[in-house]
N, C-alpha and C positions, 0 to 999 in steps of 0.2 A: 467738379469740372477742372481740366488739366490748364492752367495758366496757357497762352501762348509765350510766353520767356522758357516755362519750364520743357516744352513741346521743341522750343527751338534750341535749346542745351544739350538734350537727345535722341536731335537727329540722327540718324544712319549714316553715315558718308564710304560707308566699307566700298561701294558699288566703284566709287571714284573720288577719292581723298584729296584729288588735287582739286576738285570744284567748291572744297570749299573756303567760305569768306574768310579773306586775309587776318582780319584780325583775330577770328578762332584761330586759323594756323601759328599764329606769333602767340597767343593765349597758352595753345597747348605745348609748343616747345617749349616756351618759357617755363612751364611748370617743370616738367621733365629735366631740362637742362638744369634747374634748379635739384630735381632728386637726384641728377647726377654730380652736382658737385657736394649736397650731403655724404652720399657714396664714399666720393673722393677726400672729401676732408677728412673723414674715419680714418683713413688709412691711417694716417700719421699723428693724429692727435692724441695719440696716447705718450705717442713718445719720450716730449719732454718732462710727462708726472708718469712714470713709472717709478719710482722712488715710493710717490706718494701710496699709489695703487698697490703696491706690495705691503706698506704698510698698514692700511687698511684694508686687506684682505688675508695680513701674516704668510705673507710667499715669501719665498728665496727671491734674489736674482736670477737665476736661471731658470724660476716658475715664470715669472713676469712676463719674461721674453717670449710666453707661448700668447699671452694678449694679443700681441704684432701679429706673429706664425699664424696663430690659428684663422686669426681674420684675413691674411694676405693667402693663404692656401685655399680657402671657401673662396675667395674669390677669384682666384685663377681657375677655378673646376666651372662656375656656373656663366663667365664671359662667353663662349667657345659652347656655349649649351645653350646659350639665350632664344639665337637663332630658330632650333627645333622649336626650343618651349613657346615661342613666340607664334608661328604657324601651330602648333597645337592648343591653346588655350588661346589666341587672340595678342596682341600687340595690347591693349587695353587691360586685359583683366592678367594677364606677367607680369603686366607694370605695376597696377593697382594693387594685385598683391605683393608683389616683390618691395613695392614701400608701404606697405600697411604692416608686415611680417619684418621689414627693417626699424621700424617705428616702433611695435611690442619689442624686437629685440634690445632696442636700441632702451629701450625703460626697465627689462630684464636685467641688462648689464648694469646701469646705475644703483639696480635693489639687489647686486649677486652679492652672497654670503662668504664665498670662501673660492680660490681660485679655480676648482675646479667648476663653479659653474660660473665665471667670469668666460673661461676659456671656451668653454658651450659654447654660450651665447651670444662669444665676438664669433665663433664659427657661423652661426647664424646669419649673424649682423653682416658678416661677409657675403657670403653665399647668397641671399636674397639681394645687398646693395649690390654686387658684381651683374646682376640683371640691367637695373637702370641705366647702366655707360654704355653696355651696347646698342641700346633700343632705340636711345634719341639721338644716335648717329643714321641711324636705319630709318628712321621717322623725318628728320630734317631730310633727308635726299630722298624721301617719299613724295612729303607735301609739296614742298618749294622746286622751283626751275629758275632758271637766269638770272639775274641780278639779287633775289632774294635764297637764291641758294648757294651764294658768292660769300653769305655774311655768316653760312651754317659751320665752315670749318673754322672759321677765324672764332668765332662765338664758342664753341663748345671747346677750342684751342686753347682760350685764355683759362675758361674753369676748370678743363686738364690741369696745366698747372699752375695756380693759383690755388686752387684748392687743397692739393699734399703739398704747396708752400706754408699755406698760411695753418696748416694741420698744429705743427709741436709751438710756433709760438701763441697760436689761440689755445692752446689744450693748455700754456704753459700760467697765462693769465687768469683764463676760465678756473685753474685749481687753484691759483693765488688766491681769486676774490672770493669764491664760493668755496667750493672742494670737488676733491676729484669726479664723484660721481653725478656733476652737474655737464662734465665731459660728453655725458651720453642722454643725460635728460634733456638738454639743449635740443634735441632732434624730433622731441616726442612732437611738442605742438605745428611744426612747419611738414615735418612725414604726415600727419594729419590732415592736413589744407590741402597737400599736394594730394593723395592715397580719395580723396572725398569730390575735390575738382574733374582729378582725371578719369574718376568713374563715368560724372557726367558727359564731360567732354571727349572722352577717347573714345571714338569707333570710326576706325579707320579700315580695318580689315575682321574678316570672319574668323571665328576656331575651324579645326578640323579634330575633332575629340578623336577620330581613328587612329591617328597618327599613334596613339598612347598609347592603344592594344599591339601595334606592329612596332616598338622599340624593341631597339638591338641592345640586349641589357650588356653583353658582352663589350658593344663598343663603350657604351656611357661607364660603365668600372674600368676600362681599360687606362681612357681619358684623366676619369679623377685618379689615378694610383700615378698614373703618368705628370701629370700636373702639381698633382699634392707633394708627389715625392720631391717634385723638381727644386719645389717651392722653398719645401724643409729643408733640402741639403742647401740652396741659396743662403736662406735666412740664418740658419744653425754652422752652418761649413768654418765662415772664419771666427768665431766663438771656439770651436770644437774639433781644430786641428782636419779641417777636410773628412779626408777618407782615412784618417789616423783615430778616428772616433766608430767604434763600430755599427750605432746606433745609424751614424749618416752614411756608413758605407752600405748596409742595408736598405736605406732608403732608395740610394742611388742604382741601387740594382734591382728592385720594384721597380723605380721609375723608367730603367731601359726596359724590362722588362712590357711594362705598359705602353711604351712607348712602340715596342715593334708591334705587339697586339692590336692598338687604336691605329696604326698605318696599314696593317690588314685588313681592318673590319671597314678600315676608310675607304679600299677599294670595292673589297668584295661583299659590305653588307647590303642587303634589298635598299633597308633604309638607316643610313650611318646618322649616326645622334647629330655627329659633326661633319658637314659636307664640305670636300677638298674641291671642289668644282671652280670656287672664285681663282683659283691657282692654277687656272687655264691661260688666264688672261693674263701675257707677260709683263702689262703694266701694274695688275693688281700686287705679282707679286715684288716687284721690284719697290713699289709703291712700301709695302708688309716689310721688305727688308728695311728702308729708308726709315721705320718706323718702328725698329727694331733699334738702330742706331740713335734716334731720337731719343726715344725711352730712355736709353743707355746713360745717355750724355745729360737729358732734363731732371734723372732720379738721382742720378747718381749726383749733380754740382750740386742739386737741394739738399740733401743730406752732407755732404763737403762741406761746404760754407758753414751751418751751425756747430758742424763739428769743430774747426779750426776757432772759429769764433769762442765758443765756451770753454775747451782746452786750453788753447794757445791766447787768446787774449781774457780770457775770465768773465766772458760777457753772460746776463742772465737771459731768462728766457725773453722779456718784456726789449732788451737791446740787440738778440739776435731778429725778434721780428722784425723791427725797425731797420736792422742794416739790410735783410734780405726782400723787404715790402718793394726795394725799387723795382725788381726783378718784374713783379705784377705791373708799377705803373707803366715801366715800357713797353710792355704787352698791351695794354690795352692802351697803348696810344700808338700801337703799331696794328689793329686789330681791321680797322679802317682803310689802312695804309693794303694789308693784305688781303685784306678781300676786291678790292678796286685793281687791283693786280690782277689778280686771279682770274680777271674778265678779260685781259686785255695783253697780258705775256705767257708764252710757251711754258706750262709749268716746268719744264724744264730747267728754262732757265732761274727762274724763280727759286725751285730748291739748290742750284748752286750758288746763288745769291747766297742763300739762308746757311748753307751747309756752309761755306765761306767764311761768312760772318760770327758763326758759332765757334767755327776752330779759333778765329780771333782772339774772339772775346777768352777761350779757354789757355789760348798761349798769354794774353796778357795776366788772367788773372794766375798763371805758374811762378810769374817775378816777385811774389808776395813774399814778405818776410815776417817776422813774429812781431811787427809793429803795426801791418796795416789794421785799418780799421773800415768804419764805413767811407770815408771819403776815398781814400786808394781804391776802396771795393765799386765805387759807384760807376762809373764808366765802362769796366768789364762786367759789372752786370746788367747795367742799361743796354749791353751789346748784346747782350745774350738774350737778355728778355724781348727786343725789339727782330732780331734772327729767327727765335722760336716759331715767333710767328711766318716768318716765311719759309720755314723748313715744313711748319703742320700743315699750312692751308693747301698749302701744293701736294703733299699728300697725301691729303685724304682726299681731295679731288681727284688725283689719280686711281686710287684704290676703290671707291664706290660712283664714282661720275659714268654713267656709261652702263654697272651693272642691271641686270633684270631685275622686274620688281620680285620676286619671287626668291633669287639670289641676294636680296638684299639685308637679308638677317642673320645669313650665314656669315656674307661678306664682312658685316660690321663686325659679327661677334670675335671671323679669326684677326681682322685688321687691330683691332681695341687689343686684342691677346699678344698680337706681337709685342704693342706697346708696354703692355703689363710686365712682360718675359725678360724687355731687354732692360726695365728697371730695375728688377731680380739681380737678370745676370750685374747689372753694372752697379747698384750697389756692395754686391758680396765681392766683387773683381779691386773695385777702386778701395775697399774696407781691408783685403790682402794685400794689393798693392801700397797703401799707405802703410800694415804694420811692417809688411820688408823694406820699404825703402825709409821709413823709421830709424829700422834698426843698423841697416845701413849708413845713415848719413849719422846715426850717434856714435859706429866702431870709427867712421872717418873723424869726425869730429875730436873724440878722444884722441885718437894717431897726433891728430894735427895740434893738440894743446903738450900731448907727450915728445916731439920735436922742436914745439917752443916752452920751453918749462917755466922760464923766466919771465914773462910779461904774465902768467896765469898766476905763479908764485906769490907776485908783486900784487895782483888782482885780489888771491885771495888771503894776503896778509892786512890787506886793505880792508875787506869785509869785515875780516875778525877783529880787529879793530873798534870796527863800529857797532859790531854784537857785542861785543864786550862791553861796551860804552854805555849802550839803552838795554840791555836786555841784566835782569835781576839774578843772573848765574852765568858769569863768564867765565868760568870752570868749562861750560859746554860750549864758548863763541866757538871755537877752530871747527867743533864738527856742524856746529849751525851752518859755517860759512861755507863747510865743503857740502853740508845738501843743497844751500841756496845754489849754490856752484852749478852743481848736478842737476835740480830742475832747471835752470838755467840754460843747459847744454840739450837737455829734452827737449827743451820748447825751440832750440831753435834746430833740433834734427826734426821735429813735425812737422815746421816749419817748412824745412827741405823737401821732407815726404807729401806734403802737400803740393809744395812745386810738382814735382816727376810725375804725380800723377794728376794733373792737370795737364802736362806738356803729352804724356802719351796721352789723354783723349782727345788733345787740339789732335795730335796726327792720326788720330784714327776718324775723327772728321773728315779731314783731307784725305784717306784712302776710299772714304765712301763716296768723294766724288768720282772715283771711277765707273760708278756703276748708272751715271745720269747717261753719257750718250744713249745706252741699251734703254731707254726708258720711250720708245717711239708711244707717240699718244694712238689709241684705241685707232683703227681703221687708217694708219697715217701710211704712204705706199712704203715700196723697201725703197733703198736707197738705192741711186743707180748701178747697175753694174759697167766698172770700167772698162772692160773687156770688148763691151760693143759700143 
């Protein structure tokens, strides 16, 4: 005989999702928003042990670097496909598997033998985790209305990023204590719980198994060539000289390639894998761009900041987490702050609030020089992490508040994709822009030591001096003192490089406040005409 516990776990609720008890609703997003910051913390936790990973699997450097690629390219193909997959096999059983099939991958890569099936398997690990981030955006503005649906953007805001924050300094500790391959077994037992939970509990909506015989196979290859490509020339470009590498210039002309193909099939297929239809709605898309810019500006400081820190000041992995963790607590002591908002101001206003405060925080943190550390860093990044949030929660409210239910899994999956896209573009952007203005601020810097000769002279007769003094062969102090010199001069042209390109994202902040008037909320009348 069936317990009544077990009878009441799985229920039906597809007929009408929002009747059911609160506390299953908060049950089941939690789980979710849980396999979505799994998802997300993958991305980036390899990062800081690829050193390691390379050596226990005998790659190159430039094998390694396919770890990162192969998992960020499966995941940019399967975001923007969730939607379909999700109306075809169900909201429940995409999910379920989507983290059961990331759970085996995610234990495959810990037992991989040899780069090439590391590389496999984080393609997997992507591909199936890139399902979870759309669905529990699509699932929160399902269940919840009003004041419980005020707390769905701010919540799932904070584990955006938080999650590929805390990626390279957990990946960097996790291989200190243990070893690298605990990186990916860390996932097996919690993909488990969730993958087991949400079987029972998710039924929210029906399959339509038809859907699978009537795919447009054409648009779905068009997409991944279009995306994968995008992904690789992103990730590979400032490594490999752009489109001076012919490997990536190839890519990039598949990827227009697919890209004019998937905006054909986007129009004229019966049924397109990926539907443009949320791109009706001018707020959705203005919403999608604002969310392009975000990406831009949240992926791109996360990856700054440890960069500058480990380069320019020598910090390890265990003291970049520590200087970057503020980043999260402001967020979540702003997370309260922005959903209670959210109910009560124009979002309008709200994202120029947040887009404001973000240029802020990115022009302060440009006056850094090769001495700051965490306390110079703590204020522009408390500014930034408490902005975050008022830049996301507003739009995602604008981007799916208001969509059909029907439209809701599309909407999520291109919304989440813009996001993805503009942390692509704005890492491989800010990763060019730092090596030329690099290299830039070290030809000025030399200029400027070759015009005063004399205090550098004095400087570095002074060195040599004291290499001579402590070091057991001062036959070689003069050219010790002229490399100390030279790292010297580097660290503080990084330094520089790191300003300019902080200073140009604060102003590209402030150019995207142009785009808020045009932001009229759903059904809001036109504005008067002055003429009558």
């Amino acid at each position: 005989m069936i317990s009544p516990a077990v009878t009441a776990l799985s229920q039906d609720w597809s007929a009408d999702p929002t009747a059911m008890p609160t506390r299953r609703k908060f049950l089941i997003f939690g789980l979710m928003a849980f396999g979505q910051f799994l998802a997300l913390f993958d991305i980036q936790i390899v990062s800081a042990s690829q050193r390691e990973v390379a050596a226990g699997l005998a790659a190159g450097a430039d094998e390694v670097s396919w770890v990162q690629t192969a998992y960020l390219m499966a995941e940019l193909v399967m975001i923007p496909l969730s939607g379909f997959l999700a109306r075809a096999l169900s909201t429940r059983w995409l999910f379920v598997a989507s983290c059961a099939m990331f759970t085996l991958s995610s234990l495959l890569c810990g037992l991989s033998w040899s780069i090439g099936s590391m590389v496999a398997f984080r393609a997997l690990q992507g591909f199936t985790g890139g399902a979870m981030v759309p669905l529990v955006f699509a699932v929160g503005f399902t269940l919840f209305s009003g004041k419980q649906r005020a707390l769905i953007p701010a919540i799932l805001g904070t584990v955006s990023v938080l999650a590929p924050a805390l990626g390279p300094s957990a990946g960097g500790y996790i291989t200190d204590a243990l070893n690298w391959r605990w990186l990916f077994f860390v996932n097996v037992l919690p993909g488990l719980v969730i993958a087991i939970l949400c079987t029972l509990l998710l039924r929210i909506d029906r399959a339509e198994p038809a859907l699978l015989r009537r795919i447009d196979w054409a648009h779905l290859v068009a997409m991944a060539v279009f995306l994968a490509g995008l992904e690789y020339v992103l990730e590979e470009g400032p490594r490999h000289d752009w489109l001076g590498d012919q490997t990536i210039a190839l890519a990039a002309w598949a990827s227009a390639v697919g890209f004019v193909l998937f905006i054909e099939r986007a129009f004229f297929s019966a049924l397109p894998v990926v539907s443009l239809r949320p791109f009706r709605r001018p707020t959705f898309a203005f919403a999608s761009v604002f969310n392009l810019v975000i990406g831009f500006g949240m992926y791109a400081s996360i990856s700054l900041i440890p960069v500058y820190l480990a380069q320019v000041r020598g910090y390890n992995a265990l003291q970049i987490g520590q200087t970057i963790f503020v980043v999260g607590v402001a967020q979540l002591g702003s997370t309260a702050i922005a959903a209670a908002l959210s109910q009560r101001v124009d979002m309008r206003y709200m994202i120029t609030v947040g887009l404001s405060l973000f240029a802020a925080s990115l022009w302060l943190t440009s006056g850094m020089n090769a001495h700051w550390g965490f306390w110079e860093l703590l204020a522009p990044q408390m500014l930034r992490g408490f902005a975050l949030m008022l830049c996301i929660v507003p739009s995602v409210n604008m981007a799916l508040a208001g969509v059909p239910p029907q439209d809701l899994g599309a909407a999520s999956g291109l919304f989440n994709l813009m996001r993805n896209l503009g942390g692509a573009i704005g890492i491989a952007v800010v990763n060019s822009w730092l090596q030329d203005n690099t290299r830039i601020a070290a030809a000025r810097l030399s200029e400027a030591m070759g015009h005063h000769a004399h205090p550098v002279l004095d400087a570095t007769a002074r060195l040599t001096g004291h290499m001579a003094a402590t070091t057991p062969d001062p036959a070689n102090a003069l050219l010790q003192a002229q490399a100390a010199m030279g790292r010297a001069v580097m660290r503080e042209a990084l330094a520089i490089g790191f300003d300019d390109v902080f200073r140009v994202m604060a102003f590209m902040f402030i150019a995207a406040l142009a785009l808020v008037p045009f932001c009229r909320p759903a059904g809001a009348p036109p504005p008067p005409d002055v003429a009558h």
